[in-house]
C-alpha positions as CSV (number, residue, x, y, z in Angstrom):
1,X,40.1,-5.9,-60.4
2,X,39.7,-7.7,-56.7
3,X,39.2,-5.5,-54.1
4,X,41.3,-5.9,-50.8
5,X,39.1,-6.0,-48.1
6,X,41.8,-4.4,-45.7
7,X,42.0,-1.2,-47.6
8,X,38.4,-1.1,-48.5
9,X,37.9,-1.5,-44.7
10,X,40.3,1.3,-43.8
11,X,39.0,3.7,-46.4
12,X,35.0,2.9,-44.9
13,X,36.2,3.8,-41.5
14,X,38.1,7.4,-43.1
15,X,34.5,7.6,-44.2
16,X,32.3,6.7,-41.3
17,X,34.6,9.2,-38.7
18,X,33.8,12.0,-41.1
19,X,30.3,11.6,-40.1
20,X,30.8,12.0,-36.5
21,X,28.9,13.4,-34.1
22,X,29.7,13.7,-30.5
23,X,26.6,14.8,-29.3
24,X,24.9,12.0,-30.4
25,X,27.2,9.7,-29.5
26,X,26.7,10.7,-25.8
27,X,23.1,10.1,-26.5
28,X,23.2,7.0,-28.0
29,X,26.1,5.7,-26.0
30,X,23.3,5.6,-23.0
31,X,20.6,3.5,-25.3
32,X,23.7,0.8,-25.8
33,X,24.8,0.0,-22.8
34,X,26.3,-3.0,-23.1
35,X,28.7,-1.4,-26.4
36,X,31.9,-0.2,-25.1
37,X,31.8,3.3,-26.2
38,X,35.6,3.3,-27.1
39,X,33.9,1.8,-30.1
40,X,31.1,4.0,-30.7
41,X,31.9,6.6,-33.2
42,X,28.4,8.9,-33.2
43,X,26.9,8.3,-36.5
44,X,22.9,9.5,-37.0
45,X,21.3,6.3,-38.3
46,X,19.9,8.1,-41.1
47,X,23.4,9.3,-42.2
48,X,24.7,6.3,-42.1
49,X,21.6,4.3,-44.2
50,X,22.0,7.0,-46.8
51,X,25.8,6.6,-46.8
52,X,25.3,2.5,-47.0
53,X,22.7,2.9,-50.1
54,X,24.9,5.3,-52.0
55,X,28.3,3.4,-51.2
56,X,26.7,-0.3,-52.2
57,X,24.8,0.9,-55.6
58,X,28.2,2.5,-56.5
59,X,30.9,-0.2,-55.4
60,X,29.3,-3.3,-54.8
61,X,32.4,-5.6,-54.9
62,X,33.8,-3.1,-52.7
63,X,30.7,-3.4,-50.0
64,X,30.7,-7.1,-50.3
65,X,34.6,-6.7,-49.5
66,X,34.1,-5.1,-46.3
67,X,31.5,-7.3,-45.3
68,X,33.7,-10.5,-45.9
69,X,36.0,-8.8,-43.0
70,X,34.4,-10.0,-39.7
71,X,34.4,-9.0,-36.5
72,X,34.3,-5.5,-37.5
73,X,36.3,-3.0,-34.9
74,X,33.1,-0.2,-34.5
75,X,29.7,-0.4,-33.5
76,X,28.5,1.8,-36.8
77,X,31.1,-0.7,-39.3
78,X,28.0,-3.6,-37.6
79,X,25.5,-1.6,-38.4
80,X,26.6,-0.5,-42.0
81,X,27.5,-3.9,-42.8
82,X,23.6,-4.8,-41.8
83,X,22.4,-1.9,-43.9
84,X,24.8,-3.6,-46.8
85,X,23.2,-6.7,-46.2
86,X,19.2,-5.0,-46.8
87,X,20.7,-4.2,-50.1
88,X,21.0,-7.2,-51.6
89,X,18.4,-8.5,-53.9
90,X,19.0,-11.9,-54.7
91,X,17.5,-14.0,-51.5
92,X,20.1,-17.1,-51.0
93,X,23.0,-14.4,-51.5
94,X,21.0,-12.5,-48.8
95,X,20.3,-15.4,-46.4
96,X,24.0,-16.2,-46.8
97,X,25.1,-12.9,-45.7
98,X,22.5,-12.9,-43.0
99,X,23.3,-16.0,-41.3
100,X,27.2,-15.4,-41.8
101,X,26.7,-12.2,-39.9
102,X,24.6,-12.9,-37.2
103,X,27.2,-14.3,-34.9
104,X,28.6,-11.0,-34.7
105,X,26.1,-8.7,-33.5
106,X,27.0,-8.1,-30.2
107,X,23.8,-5.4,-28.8
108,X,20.1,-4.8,-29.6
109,X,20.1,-1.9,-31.7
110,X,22.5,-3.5,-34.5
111,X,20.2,-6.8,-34.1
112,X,16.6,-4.8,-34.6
113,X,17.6,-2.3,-37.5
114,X,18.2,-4.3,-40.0
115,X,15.4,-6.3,-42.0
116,X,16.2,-7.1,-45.4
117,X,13.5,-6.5,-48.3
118,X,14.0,-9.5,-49.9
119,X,12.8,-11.5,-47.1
120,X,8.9,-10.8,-47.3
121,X,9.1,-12.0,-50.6
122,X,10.1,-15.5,-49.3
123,X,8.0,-16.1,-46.4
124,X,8.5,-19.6,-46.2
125,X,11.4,-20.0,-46.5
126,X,13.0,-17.6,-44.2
127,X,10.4,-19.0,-41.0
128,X,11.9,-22.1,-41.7
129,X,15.5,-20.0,-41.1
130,X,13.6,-18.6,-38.1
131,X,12.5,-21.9,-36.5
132,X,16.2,-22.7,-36.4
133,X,17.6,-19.5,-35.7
134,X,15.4,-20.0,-32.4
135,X,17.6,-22.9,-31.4
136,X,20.9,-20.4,-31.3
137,X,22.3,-20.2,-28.1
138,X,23.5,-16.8,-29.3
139,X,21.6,-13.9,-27.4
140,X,21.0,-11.7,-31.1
141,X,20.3,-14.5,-33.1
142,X,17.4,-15.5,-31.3
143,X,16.0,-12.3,-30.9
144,X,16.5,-11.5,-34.5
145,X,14.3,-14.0,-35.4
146,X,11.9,-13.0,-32.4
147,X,12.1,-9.2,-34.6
148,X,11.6,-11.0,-38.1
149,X,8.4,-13.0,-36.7
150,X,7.2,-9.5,-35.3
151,X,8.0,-7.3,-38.3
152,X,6.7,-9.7,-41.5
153,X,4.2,-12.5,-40.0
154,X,1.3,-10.8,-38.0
155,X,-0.3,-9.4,-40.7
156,X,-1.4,-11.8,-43.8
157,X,1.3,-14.0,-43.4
158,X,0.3,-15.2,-39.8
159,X,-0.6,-18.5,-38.5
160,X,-1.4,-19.5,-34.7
161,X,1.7,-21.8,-34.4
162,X,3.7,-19.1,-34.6
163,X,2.7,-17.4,-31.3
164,X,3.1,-20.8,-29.9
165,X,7.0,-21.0,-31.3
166,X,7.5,-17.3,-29.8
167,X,6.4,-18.3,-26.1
168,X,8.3,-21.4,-26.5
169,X,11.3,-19.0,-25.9
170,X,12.8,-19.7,-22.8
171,X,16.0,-17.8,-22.0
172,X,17.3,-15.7,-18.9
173,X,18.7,-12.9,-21.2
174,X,17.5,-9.7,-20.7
175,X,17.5,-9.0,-24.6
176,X,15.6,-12.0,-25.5
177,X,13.1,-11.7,-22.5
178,X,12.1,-8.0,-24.1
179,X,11.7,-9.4,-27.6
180,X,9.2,-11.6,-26.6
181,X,7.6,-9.4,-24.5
182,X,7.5,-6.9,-27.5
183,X,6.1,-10.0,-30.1
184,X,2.9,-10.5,-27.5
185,X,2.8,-6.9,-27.6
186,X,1.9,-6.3,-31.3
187,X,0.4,-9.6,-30.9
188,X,-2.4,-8.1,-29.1
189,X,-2.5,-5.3,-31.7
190,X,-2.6,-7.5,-34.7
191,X,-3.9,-10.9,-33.7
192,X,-5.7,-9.8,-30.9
193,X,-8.5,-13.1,-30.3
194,X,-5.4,-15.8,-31.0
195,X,-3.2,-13.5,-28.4
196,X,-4.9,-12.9,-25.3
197,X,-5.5,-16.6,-24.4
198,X,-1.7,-16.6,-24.2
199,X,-1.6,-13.6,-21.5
200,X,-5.2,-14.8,-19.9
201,X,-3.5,-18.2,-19.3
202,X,-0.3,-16.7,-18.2
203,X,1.7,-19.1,-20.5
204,X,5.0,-16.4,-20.3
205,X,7.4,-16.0,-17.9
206,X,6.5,-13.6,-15.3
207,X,9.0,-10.9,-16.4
208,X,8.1,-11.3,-20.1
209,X,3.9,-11.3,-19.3
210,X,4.0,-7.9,-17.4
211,X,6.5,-6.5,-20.3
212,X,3.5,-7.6,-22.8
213,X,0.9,-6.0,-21.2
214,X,2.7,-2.8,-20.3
215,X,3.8,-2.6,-23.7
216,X,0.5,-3.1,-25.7
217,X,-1.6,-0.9,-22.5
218,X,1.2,1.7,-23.8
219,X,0.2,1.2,-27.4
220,X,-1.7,3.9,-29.0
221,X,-3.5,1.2,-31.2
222,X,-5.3,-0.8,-28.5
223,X,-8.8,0.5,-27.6
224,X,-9.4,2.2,-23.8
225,X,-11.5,-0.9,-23.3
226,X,-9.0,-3.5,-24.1
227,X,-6.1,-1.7,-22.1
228,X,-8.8,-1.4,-18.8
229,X,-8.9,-5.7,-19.0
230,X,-5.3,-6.2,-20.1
231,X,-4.4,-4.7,-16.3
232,X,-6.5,-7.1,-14.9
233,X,-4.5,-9.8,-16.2
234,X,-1.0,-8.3,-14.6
């Protein structure tokens, strides 16, 4: 039988308030700032990924439903349809869903929690959805792929060009800005002797350079040595 995505969507939000929590809510409300809290309900993340795993292994047609109903009307309906979305298994399907969604995400925290499985196991692919993802003039789609490039491709699937697309980010939004800032970051974790050229040559935006170093001299991972030079280079 068909689901109808209205009452599916009605019967997730019964759901989702029933999970409420104030006192978070007035916490996380502050981390979100740019999320009008008349749409916040107060939902633990972990609450709500356990909810999304349970709800999409039970009714699948029923999650793909609610995820066909865009915009969503609350913050934690974006950020259980990007937990739907990790759940999916076959990659186009996923991509699909991905790019169809994207448009909508509206804050940082629904843009960096969500990073499905099925991408690492098509690298190439998805950096070639990356690449153009980076030509978005949408604030969250750009720094999603800024997250995906920081999250699967420092580590073996890596190549130099890549830190060159990443710095090639130009943008006056605060959200993007950070991303990149974050990127050099782990950079200088990861890929420390193709990364520092980058921050020796000052080849970032002001703004985004000091971000970089204050965030990797804040790392626990970079030597005492390493964070000693890095502030030489503010």
């Amino acid at each position: 039988m068909k689901s109808n995505p209205a009452g599916v969507v009605e019967r997730i939000q019964k759901e989702l308030f029933s999970f409420r929590d104030e006192a978070y809510k007035a916490f996380n409300k502050k981390l979100v700032p740019t999320i009008d809290e008349k749409t916040m309900i107060g939902i633990r993340t972990p609450v709500l990924r356990t909810f999304a795993k349970s709800f999409f292994k039970a009714e699948p047609d029923e999650a793909q439903a609610f995820m066909s109903v865009l915009p969503h009307t609350y913050f934690e309906e974006n950020n259980l349809h990007a937990f739907f979305v990790e759940q999916i298994r076959d990659f186009d399907l996923c991509l699909a869903k991905t790019e169809a969604f994207l448009p909508f995400i509206d804050n940082w925290e629904t843009c960096d929690l969500f990073s499905p499985p099925v991408f690492k196991k098509h690298p190439g692919a998805v950096y070639e959805r990356i690449l153009v993802w980076f030509k978005s003039k949408h604030c969250y789609t750009v720094r999603y792929a800024l997250g995906l490039l920081l999250a699967n491709y420092l580590d073996s699937e890596f190549k130099p060009e890549m830190l060159e697309r990443a710095a090639a980010v130009k943008s006056d939004e605060y959200y993007i800005k950070m991303m990149v800032a974050w990127y050099f970051s782990f950079a200088l974790i990861k890929q420390y002797d193709t990364a520092i050229p980058y921050i020796q040559n000052r080849r970032l935006e002001p703004f985004t350079h000091a971000k970089a170093i204050q965030k990797a001299v804040e790392s626990t991972r970079i030597p005492a040595e390493t964070k000693a030079y890095l502030k030489t280079l503010k």
